[in-house]
VOGU-3710 file (C-alpha; in Angstrom, 3 decimals, decimal comma):
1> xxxxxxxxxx> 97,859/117,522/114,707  94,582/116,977/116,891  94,012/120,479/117,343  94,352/121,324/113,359  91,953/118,120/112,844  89,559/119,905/115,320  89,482/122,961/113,325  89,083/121,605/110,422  86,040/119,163/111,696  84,496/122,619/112,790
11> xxxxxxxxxx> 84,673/124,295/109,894  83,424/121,118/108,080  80,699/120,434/110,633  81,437/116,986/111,744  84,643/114,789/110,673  85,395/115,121/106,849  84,263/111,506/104,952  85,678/110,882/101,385  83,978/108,015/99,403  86,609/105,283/98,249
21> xxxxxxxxxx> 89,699/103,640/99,315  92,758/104,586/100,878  94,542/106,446/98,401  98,425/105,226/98,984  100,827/105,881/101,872  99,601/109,030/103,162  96,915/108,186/104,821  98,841/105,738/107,229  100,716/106,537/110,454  103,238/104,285/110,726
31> xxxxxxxxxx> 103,662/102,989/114,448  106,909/101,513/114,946  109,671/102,245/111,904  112,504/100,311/111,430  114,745/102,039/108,327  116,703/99,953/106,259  119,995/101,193/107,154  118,897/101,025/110,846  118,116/97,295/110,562  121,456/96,963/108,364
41> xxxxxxxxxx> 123,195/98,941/111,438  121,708/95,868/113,740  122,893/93,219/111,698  125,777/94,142/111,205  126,266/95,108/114,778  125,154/91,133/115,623  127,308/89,946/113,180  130,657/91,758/114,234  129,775/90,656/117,995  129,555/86,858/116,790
51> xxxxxxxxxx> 132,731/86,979/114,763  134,783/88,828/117,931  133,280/86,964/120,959  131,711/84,050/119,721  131,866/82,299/123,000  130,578/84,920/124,642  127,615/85,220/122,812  127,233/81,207/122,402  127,948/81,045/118,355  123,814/82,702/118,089
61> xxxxxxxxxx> 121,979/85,754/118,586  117,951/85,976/118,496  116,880/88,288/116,506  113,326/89,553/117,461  111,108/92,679/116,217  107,567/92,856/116,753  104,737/92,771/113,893  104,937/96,163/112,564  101,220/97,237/111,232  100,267/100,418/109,627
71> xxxxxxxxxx> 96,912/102,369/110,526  95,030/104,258/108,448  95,056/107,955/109,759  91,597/108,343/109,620  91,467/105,688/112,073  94,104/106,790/113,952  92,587/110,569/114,780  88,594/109,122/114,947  89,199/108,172/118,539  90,588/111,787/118,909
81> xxxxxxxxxx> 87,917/113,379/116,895  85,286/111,521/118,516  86,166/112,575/122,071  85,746/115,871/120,950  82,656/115,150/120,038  82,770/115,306/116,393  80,573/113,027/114,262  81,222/111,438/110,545  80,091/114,371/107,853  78,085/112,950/104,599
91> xxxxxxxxxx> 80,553/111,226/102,415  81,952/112,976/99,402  83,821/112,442/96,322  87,266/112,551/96,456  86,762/114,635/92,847  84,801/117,330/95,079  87,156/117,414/98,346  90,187/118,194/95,763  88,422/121,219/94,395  87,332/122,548/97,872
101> xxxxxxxxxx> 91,138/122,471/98,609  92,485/123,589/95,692  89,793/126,436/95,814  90,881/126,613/99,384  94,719/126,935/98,757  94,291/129,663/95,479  92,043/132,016/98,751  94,979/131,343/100,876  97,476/132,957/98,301  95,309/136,600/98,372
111> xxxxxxxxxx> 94,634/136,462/102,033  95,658/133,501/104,027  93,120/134,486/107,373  90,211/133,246/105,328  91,218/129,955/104,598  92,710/129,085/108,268  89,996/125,982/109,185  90,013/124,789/106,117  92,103/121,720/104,015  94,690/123,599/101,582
121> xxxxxxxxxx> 95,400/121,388/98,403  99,088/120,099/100,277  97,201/119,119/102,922  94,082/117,618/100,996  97,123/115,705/98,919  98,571/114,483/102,751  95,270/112,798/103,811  93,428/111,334/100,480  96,421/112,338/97,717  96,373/109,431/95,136
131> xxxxxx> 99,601/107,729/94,867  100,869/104,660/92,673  102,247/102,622/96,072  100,205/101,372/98,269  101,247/100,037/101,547  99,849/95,911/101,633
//
């Protein structure tokens, strides 16, 4: 992931800046997941333990998890980005970065060496794609 950021900060002279706001889950890297039927797993796990050793286990269990935040991946690969010594590009439109890619992905389909530092459209739709969630 850091090296294919670096090659694409490279071929776009400093690290690529869209105008706006996050665009929906894609742009977040979530730290610590807990799935639903992972956490179900756990419960259910806690429950069968109080209901076949309830002395054992004093008639409670704690149940702890720590805050689980999301961060933006922009600000998760800066730090990377940075040490490399990559600055912030100019800010553009996120109507002008989707036609780059999409530009980008249509070169890669007649001769994919071309395109090779540069965002194709499923990767321009990873980092800044629009979606109707957002993650609050």
């Amino acid at each position: 992931l850091v090296s294919m950021a670096k090659k694409v900060c490279m071929a776009q002279g400093g690290i690529p800046n869209i105008n706006g706001d996050d665009r929906g889950n894609h742009q977040f890297v979530i730290h610590i997941k807990i799935y639903a039927g992972n956490m179900a797993a756990i419960m259910e796990r806690c429950l069968r333990c109080l209901i076949d050793e309830p002395e054992k286990y004093n008639n409670e269990v704690i149940f702890c998890v720590d805050r689980t935040t999301c961060t933006p991946f922009k600000d998760f690969i800066l730090p990377y980005m940075k040490a490399a010594g990559f600055k912030h590009c100019e800010a553009q439109s996120y109507l002008r970065s989707f036609i780059s890619a999409a530009y980008t992905s249509l070169l890669s389909k007649f001769d994919p060496g071309t395109c090779r530092d540069h965002l194709t459209l499923n990767a321009h739709r990873f980092l800044n794609g629009k979606t109707l969630s957002t993650v609050q």
